[in-house]
N, CA, C and O atoms as a GROMACS GRO file, in nm:
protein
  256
    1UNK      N    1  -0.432   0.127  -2.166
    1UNK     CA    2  -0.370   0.206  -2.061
    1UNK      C    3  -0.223   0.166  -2.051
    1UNK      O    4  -0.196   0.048  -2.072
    2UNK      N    5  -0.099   0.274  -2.014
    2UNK     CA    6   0.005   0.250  -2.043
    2UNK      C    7   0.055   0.198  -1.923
    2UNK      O    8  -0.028   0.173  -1.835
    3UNK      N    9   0.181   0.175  -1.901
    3UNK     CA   10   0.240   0.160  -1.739
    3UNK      C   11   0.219   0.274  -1.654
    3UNK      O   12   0.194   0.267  -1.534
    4UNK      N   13   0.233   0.412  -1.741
    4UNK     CA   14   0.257   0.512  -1.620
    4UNK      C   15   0.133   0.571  -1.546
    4UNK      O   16   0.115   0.629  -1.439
    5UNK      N   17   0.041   0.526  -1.669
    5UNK     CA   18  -0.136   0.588  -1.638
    5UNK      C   19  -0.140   0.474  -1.506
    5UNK      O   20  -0.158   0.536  -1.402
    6UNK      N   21  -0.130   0.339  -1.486
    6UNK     CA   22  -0.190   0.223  -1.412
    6UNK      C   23  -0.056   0.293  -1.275
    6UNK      O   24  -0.077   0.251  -1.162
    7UNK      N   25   0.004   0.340  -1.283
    7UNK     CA   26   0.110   0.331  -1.200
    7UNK      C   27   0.035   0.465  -1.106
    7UNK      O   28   0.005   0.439  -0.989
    8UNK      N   29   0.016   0.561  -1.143
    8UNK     CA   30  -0.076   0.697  -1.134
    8UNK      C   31  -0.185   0.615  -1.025
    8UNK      O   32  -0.195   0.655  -0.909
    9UNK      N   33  -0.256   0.510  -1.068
    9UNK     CA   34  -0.377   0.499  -1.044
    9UNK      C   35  -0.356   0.424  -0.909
    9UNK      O   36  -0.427   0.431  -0.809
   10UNK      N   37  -0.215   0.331  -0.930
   10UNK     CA   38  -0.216   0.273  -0.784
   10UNK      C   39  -0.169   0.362  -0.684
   10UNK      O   40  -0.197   0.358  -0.564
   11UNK      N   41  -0.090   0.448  -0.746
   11UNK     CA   42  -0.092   0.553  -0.659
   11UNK      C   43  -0.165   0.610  -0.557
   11UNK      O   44  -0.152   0.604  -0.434
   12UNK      N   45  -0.239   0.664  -0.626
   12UNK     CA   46  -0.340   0.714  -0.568
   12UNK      C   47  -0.471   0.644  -0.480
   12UNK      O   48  -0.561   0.694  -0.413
   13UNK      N   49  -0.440   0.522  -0.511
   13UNK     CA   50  -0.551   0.389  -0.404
   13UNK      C   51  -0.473   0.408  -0.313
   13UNK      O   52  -0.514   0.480  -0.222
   14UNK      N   53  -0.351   0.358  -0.303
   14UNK     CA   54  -0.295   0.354  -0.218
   14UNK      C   55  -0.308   0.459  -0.117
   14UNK      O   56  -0.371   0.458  -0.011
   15UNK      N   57  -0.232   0.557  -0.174
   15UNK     CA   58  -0.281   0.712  -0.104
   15UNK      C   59  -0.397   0.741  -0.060
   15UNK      O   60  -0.407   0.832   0.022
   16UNK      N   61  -0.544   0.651  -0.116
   16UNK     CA   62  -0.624   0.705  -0.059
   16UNK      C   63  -0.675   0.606   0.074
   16UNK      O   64  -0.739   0.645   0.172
   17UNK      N   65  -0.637   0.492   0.051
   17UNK     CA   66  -0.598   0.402   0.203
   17UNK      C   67  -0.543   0.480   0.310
   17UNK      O   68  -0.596   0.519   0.414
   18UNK      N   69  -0.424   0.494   0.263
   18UNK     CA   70  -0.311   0.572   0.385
   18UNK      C   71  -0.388   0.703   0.470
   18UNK      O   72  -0.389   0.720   0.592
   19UNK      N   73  -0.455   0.795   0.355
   19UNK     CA   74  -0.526   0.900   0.436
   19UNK      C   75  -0.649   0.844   0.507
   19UNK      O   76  -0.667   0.874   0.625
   20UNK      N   77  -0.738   0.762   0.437
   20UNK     CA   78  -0.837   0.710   0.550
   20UNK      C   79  -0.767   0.654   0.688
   20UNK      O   80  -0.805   0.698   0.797
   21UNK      N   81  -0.685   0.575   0.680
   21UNK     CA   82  -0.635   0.559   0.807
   21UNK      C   83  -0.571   0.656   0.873
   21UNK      O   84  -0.510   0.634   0.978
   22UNK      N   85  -0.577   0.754   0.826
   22UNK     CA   86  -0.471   0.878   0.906
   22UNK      C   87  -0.622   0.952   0.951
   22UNK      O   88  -0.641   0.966   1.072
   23UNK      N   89  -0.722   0.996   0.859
   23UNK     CA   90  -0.851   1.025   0.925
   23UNK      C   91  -0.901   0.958   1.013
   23UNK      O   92  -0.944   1.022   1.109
   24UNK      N   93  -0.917   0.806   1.019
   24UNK     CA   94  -0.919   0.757   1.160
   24UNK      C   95  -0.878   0.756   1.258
   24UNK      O   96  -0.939   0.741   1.364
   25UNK      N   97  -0.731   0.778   1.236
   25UNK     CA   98  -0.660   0.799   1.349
   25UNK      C   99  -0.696   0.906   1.435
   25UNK      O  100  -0.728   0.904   1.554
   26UNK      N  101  -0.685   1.024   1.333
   26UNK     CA  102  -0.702   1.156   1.356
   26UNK      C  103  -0.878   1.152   1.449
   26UNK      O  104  -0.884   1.256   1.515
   27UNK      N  105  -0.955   1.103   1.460
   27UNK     CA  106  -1.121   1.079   1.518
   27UNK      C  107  -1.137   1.034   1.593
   27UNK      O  108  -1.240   1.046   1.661
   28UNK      N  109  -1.028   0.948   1.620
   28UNK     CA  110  -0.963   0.856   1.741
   28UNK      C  111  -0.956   0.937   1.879
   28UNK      O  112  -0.854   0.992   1.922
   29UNK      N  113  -1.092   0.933   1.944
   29UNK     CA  114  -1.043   1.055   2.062
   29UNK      C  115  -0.886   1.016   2.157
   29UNK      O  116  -0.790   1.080   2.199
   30UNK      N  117  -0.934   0.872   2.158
   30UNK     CA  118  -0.823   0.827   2.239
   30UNK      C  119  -0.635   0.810   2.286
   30UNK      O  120  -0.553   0.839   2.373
   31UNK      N  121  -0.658   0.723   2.120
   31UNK     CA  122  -0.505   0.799   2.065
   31UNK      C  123  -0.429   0.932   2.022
   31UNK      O  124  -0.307   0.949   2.029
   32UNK      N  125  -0.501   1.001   1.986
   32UNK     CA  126  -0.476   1.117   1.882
   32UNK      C  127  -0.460   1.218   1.976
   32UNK      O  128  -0.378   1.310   1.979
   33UNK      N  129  -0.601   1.168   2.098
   33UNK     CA  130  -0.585   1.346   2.226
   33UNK      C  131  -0.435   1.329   2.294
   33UNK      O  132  -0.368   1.425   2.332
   34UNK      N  133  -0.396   1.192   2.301
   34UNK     CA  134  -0.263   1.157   2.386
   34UNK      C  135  -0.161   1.239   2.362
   34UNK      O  136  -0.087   1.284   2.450
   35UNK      N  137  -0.150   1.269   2.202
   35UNK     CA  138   0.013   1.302   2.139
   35UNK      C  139   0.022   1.466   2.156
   35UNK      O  140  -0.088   1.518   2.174
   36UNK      N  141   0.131   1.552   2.154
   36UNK     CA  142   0.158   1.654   2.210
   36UNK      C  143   0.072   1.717   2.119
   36UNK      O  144   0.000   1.644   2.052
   37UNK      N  145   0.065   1.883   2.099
   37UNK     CA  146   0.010   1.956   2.041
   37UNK      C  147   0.067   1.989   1.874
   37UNK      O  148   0.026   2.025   1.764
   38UNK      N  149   0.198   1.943   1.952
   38UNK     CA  150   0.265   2.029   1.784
   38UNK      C  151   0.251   1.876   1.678
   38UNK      O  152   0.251   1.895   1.556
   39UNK      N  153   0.243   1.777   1.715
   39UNK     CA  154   0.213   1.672   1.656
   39UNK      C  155   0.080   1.638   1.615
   39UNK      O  156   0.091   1.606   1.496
   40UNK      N  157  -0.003   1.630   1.639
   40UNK     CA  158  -0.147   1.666   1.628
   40UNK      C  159  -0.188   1.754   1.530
   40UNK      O  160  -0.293   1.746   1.465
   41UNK      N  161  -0.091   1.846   1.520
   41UNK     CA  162  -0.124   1.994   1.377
   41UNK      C  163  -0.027   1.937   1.278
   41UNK      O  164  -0.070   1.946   1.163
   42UNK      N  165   0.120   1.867   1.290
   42UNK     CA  166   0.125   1.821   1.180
   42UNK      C  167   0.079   1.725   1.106
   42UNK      O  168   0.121   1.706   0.991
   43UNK      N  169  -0.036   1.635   1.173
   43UNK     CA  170  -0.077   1.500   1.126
   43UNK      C  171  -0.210   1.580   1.055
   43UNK      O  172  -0.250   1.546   0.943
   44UNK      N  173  -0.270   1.681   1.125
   44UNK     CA  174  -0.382   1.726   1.061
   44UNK      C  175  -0.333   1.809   0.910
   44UNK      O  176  -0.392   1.794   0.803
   45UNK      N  177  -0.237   1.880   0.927
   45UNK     CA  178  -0.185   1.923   0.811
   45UNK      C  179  -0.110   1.802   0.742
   45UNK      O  180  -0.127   1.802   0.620
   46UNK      N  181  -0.054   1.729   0.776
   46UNK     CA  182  -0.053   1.595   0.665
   46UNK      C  183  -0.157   1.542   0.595
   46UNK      O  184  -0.124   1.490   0.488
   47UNK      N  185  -0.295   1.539   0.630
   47UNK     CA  186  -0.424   1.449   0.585
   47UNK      C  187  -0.434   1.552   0.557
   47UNK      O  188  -0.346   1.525   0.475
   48UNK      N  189  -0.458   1.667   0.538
   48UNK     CA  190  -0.482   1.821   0.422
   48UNK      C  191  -0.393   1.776   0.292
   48UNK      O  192  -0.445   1.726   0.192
   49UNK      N  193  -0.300   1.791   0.301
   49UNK     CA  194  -0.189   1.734   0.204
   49UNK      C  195  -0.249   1.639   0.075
   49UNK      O  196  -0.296   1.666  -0.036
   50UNK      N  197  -0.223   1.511   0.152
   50UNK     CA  198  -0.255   1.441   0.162
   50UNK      C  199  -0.401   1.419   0.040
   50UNK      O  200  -0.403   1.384  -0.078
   51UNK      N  201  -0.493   1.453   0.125
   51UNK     CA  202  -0.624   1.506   0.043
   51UNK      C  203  -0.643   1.591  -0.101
   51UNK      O  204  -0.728   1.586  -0.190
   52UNK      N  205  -0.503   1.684  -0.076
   52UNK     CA  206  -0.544   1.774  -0.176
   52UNK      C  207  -0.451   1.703  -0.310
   52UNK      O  208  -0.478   1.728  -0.427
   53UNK      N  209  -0.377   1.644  -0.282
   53UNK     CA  210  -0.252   1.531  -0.340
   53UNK      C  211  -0.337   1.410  -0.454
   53UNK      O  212  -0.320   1.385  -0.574
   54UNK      N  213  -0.446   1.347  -0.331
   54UNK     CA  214  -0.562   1.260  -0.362
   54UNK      C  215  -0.654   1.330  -0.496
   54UNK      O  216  -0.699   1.262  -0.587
   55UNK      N  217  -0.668   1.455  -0.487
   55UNK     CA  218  -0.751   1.509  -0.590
   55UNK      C  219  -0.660   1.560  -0.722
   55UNK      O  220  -0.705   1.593  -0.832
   56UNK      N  221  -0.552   1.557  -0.689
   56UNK     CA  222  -0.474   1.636  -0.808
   56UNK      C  223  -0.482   1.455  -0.896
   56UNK      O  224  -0.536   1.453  -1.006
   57UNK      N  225  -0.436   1.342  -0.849
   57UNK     CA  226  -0.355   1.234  -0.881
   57UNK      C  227  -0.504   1.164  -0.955
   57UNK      O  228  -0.480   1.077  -1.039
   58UNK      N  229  -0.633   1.190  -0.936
   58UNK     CA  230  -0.750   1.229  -0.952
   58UNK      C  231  -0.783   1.255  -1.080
   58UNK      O  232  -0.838   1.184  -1.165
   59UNK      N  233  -0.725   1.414  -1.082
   59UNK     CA  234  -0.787   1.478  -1.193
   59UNK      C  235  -0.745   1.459  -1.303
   59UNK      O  236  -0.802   1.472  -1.411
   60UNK      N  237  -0.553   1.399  -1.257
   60UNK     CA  238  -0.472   1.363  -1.386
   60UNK      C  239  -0.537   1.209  -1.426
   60UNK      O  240  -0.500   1.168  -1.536
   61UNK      N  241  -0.607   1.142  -1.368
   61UNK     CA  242  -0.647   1.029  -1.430
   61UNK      C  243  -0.741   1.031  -1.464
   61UNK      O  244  -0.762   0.918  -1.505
   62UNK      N  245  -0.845   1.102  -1.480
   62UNK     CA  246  -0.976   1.204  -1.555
   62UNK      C  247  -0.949   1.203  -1.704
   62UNK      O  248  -1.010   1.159  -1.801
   63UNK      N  249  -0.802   1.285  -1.683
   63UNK     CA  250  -0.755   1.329  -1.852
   63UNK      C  251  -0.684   1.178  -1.898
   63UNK      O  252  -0.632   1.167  -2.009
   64UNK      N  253  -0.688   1.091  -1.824
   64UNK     CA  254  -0.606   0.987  -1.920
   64UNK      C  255  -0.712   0.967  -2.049
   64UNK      O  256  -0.682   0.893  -2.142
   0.00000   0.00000   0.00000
């Protein structure tokens, strides 16, 4: 495996840390109901992102 394939791969751990904690957050009745409305839709549309980001970074390490 080269540098850029292993580099891909931490990538994407990483990334997939960051979104679990953003899904927690996001389940979090407590914190999450607090923050305004328009913030709340961009964090949910961030962990969409996010997710769909997780599967692309995924599929390219499939084909390595």
């Amino acid at each position: 495996m080269n540098d850029f394939q292993e580099r891909v791969i931490q990538e994407r751990n990483l990334l997939g840390e960051k979104a679990h904690a953003l899904s927690k957050f996001i389940r979090s009745d407590k914190q999450f109901s607090r923050l305004p409305v328009e913030e709340r839709g961009l964090l949910q549309s961030q962990l969409l992102v996010m997710n769909q980001y997780y599967l692309i970074l995924s599929e390219r390490i499939d084909r390595f």
